[in-house]
PATOR-956922 format. One record per residue: residue in one letter; x, y, z of N, C-alpha, C in turn. Coordinates in steps of 0.2 Angstrom, whole numbers, plus 2048, in hexadecimal, padded with zeros to 3 digits. Layout:
AXYZXYZXYZ;...
***
This chain:
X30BC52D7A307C4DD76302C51D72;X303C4FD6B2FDC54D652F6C51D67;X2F7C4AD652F0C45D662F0C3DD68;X2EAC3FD6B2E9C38D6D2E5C32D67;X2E8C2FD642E1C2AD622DFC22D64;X2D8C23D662D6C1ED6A2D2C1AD64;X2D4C13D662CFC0CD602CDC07D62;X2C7C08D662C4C00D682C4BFED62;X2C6BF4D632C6BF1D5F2C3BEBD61;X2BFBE4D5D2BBBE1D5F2BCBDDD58;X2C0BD6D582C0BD3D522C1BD6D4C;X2C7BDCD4A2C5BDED462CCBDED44;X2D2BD9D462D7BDBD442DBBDCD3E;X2D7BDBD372DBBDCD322D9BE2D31;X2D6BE6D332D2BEDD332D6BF0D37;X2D8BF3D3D2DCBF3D412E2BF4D40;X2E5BEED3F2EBBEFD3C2EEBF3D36;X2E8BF6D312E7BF8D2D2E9C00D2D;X2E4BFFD352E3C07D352E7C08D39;X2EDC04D3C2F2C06D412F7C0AD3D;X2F9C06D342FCC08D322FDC0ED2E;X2F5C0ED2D2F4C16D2A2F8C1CD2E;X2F3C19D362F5C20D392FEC20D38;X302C1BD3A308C1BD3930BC1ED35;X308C1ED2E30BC22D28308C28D27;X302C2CD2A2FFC31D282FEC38D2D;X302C35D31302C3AD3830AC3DD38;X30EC42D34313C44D32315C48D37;X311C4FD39311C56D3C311C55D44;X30CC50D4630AC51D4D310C4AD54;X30EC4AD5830DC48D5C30AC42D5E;X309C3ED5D303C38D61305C33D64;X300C31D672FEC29D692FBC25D67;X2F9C1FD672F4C1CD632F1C16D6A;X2EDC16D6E2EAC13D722E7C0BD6D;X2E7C07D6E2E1C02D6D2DFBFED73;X2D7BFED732D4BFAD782D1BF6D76;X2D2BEFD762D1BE9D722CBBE6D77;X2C5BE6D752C0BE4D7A2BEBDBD78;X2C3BD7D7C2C2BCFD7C2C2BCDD73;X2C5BCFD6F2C7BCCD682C9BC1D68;X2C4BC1D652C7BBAD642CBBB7D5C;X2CDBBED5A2CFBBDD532D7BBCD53;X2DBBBED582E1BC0D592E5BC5D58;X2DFBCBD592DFBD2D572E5BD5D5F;X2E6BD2D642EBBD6D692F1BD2D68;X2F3BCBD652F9BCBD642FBBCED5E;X2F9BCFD582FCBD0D542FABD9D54;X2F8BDDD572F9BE5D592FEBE4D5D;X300BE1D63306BE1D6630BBE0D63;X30BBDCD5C312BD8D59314BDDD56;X30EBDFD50311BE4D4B311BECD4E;X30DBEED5430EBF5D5430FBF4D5D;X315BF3D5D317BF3D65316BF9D67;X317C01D67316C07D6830FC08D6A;X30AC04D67304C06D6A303C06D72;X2FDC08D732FDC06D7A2F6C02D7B;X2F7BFAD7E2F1BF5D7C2ECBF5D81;X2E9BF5D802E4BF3D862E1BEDD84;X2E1BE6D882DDBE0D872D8BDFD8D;X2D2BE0D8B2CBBDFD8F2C8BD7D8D;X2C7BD4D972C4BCED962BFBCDD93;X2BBBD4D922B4BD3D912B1BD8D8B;X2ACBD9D872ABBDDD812A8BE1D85;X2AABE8D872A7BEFD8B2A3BF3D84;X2A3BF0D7F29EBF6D792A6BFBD78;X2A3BFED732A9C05D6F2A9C09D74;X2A4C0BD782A4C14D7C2A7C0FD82;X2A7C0BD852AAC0AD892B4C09D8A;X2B3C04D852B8C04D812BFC0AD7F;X2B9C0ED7C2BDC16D7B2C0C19D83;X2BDC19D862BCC1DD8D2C2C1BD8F;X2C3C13D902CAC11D932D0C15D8F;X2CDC14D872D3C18D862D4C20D89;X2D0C21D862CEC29D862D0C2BD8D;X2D2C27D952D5C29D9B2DDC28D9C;X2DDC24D982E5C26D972E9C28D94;X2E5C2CD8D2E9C31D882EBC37D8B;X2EEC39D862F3C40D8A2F3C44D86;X2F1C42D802F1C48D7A2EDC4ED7A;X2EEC56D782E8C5AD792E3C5AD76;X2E5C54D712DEC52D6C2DFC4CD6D;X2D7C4AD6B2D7C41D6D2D3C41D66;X2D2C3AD642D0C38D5E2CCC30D60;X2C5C32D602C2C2BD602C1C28D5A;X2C4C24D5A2C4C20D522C2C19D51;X2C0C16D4B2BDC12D4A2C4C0CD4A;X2C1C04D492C8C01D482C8BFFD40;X2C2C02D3C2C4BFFD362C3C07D33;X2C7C0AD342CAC12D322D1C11D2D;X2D3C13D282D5C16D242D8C1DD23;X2DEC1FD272DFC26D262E3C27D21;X2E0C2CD1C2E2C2FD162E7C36D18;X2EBC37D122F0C3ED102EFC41D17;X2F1C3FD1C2F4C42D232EFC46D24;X2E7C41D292E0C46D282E3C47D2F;X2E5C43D322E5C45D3B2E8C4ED3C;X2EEC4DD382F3C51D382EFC59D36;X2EBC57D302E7C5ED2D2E0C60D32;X2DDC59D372D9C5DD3B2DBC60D41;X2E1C5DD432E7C61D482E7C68D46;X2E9C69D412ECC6FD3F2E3C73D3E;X2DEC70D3D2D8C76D3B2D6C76D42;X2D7C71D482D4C74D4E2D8C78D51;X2E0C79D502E5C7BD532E1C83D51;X2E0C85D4E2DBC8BD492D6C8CD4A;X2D0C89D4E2CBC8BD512CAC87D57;X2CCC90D5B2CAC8CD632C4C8CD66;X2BFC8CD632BAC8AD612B6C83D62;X2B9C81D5D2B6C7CD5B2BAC74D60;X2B3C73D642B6C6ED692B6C66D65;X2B2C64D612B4C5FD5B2B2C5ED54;X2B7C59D512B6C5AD492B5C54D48;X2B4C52D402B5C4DD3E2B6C4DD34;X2BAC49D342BDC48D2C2B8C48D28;X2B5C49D202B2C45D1D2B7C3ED1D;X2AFC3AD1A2B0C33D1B2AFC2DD16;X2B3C2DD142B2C26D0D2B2C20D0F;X2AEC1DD082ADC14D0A2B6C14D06;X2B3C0AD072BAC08D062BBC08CFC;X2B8C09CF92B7C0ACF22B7C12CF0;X2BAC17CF72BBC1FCF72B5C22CF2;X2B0C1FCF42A8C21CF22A5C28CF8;X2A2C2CCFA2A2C30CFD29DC2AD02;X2A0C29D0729CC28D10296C2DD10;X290C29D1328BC2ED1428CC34D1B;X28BC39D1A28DC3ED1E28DC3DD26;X294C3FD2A296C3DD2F291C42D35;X290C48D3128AC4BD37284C4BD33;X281C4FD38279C4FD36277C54D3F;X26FC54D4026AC56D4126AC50D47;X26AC56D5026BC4FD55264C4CD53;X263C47D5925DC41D58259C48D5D;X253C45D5C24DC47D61247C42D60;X242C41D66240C3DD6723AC3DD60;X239C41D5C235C41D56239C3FD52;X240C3FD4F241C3CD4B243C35D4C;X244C32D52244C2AD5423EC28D54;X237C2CD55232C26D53231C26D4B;X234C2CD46232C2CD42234C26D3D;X23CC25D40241C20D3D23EC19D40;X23CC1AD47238C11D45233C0ED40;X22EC13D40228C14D3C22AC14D35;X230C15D32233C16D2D233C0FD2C;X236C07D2F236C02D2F232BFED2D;X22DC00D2F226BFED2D223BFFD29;X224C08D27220C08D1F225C0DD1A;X227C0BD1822DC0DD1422EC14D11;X227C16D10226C1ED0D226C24D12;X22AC20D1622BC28D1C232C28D1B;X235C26D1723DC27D1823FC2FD17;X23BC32D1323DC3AD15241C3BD1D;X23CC38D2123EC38D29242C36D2B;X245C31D26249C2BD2A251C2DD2A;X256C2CD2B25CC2ED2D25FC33D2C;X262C36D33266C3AD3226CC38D30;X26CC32D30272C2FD2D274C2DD2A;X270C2FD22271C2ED1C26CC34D17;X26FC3AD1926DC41D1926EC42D10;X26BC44D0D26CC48D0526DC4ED04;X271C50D0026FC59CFF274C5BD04;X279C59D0527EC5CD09287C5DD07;X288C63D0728DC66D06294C5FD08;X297C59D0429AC57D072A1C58D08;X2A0C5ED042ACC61D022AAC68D07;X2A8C6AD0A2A6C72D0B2A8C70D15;X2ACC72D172AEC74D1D2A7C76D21;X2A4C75D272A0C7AD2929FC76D32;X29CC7AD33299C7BD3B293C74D38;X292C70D3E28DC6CD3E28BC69D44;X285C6BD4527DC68D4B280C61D4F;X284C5DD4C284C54D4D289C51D4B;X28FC4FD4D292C4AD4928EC41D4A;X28CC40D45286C38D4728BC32D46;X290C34D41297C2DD4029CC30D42;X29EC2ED492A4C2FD4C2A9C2AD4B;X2A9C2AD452B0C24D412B6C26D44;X2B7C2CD432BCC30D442BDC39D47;X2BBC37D4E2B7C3ED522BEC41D54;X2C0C45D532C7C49D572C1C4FD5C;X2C5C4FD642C1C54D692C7C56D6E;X2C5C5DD6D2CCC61D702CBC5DD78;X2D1C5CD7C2D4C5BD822CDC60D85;X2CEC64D862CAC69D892C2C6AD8B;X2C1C67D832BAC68D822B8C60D86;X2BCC5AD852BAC56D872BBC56D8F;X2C1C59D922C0C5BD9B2B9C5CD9B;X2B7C60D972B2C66D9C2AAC61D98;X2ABC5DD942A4C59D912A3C51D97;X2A9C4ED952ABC46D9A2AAC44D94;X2AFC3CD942AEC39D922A8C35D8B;X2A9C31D882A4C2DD842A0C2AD89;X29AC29D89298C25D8F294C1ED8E;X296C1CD9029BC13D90291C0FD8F;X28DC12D94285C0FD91283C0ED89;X285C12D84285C0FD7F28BC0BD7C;X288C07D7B28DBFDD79290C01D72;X28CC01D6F28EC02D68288C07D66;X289C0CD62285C10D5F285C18D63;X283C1CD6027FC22D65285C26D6A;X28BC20D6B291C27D6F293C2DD6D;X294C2DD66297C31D63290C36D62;X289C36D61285C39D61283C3DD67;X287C3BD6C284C3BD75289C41D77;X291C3ED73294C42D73294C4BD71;X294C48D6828FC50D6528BC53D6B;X286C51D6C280C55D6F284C5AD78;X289C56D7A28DC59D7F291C5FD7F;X295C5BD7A299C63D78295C6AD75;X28EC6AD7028AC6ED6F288C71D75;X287C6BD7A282C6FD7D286C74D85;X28BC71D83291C77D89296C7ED84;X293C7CD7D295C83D7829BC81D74;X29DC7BD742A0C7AD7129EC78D66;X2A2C7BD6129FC7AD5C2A3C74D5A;X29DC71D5629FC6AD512A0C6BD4B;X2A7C68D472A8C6AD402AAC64D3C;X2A7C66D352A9C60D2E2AFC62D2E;X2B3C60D2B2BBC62D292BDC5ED23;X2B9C5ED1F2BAC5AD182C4C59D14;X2C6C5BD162CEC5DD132CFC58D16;X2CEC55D1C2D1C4ED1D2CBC4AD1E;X2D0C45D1B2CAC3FD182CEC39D1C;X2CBC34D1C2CAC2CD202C6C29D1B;X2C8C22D1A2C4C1BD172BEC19D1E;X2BAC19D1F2B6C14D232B4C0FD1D;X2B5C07D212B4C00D1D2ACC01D1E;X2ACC01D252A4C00D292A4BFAD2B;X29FBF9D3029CBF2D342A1BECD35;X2A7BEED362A8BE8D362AABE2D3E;X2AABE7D432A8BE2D492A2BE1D49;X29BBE3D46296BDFD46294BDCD3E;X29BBDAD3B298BD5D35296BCFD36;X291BCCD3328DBC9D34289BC8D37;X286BCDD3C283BCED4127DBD4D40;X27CBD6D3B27ABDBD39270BDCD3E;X26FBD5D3D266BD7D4226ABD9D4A;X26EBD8D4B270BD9D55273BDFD53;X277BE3D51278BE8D4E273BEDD4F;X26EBEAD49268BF0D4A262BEFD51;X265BEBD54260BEBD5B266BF0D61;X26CBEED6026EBF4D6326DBFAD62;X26EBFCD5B26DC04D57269C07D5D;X262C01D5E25BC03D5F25BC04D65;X25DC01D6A25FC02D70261C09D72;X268C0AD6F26CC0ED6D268C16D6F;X264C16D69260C1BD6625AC1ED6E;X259C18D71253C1AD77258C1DD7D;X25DC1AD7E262C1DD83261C24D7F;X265C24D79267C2BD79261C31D7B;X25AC2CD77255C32D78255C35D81;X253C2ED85252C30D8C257C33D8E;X260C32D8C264C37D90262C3ED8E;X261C40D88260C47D88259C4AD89;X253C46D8824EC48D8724AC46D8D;X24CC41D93249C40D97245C39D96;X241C36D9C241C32D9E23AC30D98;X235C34D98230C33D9622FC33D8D;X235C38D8C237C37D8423AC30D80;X23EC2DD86240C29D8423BC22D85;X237C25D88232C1ED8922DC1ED86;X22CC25D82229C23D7B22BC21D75;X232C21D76235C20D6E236C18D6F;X236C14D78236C0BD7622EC0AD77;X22BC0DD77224C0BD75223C0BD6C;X225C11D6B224C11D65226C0BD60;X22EC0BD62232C04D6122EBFCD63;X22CBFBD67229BF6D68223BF4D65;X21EBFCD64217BFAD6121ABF7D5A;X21EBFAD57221BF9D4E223BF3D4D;X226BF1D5422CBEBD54225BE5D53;X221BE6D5721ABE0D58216BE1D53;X216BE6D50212BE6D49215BE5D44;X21CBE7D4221FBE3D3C220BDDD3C;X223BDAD45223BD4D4521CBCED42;X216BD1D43210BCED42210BCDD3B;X210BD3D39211BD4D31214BCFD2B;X21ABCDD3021FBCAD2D21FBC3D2B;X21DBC3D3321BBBAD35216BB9D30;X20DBBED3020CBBCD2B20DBBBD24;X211BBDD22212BBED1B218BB9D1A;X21BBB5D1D21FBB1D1D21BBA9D1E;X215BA9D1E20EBA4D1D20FBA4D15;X20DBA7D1220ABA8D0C212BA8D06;X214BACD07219BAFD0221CBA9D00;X21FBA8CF9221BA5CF6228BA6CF9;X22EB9FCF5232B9DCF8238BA3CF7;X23ABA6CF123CBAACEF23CBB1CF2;X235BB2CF7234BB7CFA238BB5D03;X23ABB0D0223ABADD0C23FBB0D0E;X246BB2D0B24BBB3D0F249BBBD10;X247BC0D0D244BC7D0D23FBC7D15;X23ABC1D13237BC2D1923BBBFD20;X240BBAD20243BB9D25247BBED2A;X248BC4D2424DBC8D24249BCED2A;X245BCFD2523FBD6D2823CBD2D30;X23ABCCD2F236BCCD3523EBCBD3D;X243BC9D39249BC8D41249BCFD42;X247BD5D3C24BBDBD3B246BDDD43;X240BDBD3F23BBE0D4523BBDED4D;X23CBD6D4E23EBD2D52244BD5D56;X249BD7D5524FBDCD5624BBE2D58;X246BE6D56243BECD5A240BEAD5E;X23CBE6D5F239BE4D6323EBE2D6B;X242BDED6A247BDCD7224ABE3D70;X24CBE6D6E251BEED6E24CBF2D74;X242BF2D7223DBF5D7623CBF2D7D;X23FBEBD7F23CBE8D83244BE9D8A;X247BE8D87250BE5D88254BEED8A;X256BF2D9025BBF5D8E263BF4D8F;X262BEDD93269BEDD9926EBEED97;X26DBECD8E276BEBD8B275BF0D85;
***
């Protein structure tokens, strides 16, 4: 077996399905499997994966275990030398699987890669690596929220000034849309680890394989659609209180106990001060201005339970 590809899914079945069919038609050369692990769907995303792509192999979960958990189940029962953690609203273009196969087969080196990444209007995705987190660039990104002229600091997740077509070695894969990781390099790393729900795996990931020698790479010659957001559509303030969550785990796993308890400090001083902010300005401001404010103050209200809250 060439490869594995693994896809939690979560209410996302026309997506899904979508991206069952690519892999179907896009994977010419190799080898595979396609795992999906359906975590408690109530859209009738496991009967209709079962109808039309009987060959898969299903996993139905009574409960919503998050994507890295999700992944893991698959990710113990593949068998491929390469595994692919993939999104459920993926898109594979002109046989990418097939072209990152053949560039890792080519460097043994390199223990994971990932496609460039387009929106669904094949606009360029903002860049799928970057620069890992550190506990100064999380407080700067919450401090960002609050006063907007620090965005210099703010994401490594929507990076500028970056080679998007140029093949290269990179620090982070930050969108694990579409992560392919040699069998080997993933024995000797473990699994995705299932503590983050959603967000931060694929970054947690990155920082592991780095940190045992393995290299990370862009591989722009194969390309993938990512939609984006769509098991938390509509959802978007609970969304970004997990991100936030998300982001303090990751600092304390790598950084320690006391780094990451500066970063929910941080987070909750900003979360109680925009909140304040908000509230007040949602006294005064005129009608036209209410929904903006409604928006800002849940925003900060999300930092704030993300500082207080880490169990889920």
């Amino acid at each position: 077996m060439d490869v594995s590809i693994v896809i939690a899914s979560f209410n996302t079945a026309e997506f899904t399905l979508r991206c069952l069919k690519s892999i179907s038609e896009q994977i010419r050369e190799h080898e595979y499997e396609v795992i999906v692990v359906d975590n408690a769907s109530t859209d009738g995303s496991p009967r209709r994966i079962a109808a039309e792509f009987p060959q898969v192999k299903l996993i139905r979960n009574d409960l919503n275990i998050g994507a890295a958990g999700a992944t893991t189940q698959g990710l113990k029962l593949s068998a491929g030398r390469y595994v692919v953690s993939m999104n459920s609203d993926v898109m594979v273009l002109d046989e990418a699987i097939d072209k990152l196969i053949r560039f890792m087969d080519g460097r043994l080196d390199v223990g994971g890669a990932t496609p460039k990444l387009l929106f669904g209007d094949l606009s360029p995705h903002w860049p799928p690596f970057g620069k890992p987190p550190t506990p100064w660039t999380e407080i700067m990104e919450i401090l960002t929220e609050f006063a907007g002229s620090l965005t210099a600091y703010s994401s490594r997740y929507r990076q500028e000034d970056v080679a998007l077509d140029t093949s290269q070695e990179v620090e982070c894969i930050v969108w694990g849309t579409c992560f392919i990781v040699r069998r080997k390099a993933m024995e000797q790393v473990g699994y995705q680890d299932p503590r983050f729900f959603l967000y931060g795996e694929d970054v947690d990931w990155s920082i592991r394989l780095r940190k045992t020698g393995w290299k990370l790479w862009y591989f722009p010659e194969a390309q993938v659609i990512h939609f984006g957001g769509q098991s938390g559509k509509g959802r978007s303030t609970e969304m970004f209180r997990i991100r936030m969550q998300s982001n303090i785990k990751l600092i304390q796993k790598h950084y320690g106990v006391l780094a990451g308890l500066a970063v929910r400090e941080a987070l909750a001083f900003i979360g109680m001060a925009g909140y304040a902010k908000w509230l007040l300005l949602s006294l005064w401001r005129k009608a036209r201005w209410r929904d903006l404010v409604s928006i800002r103050r849940a925003r900060f209200g999300a930092m704030l339970r993300a500082a207080v809250s880490l169990h889920d």
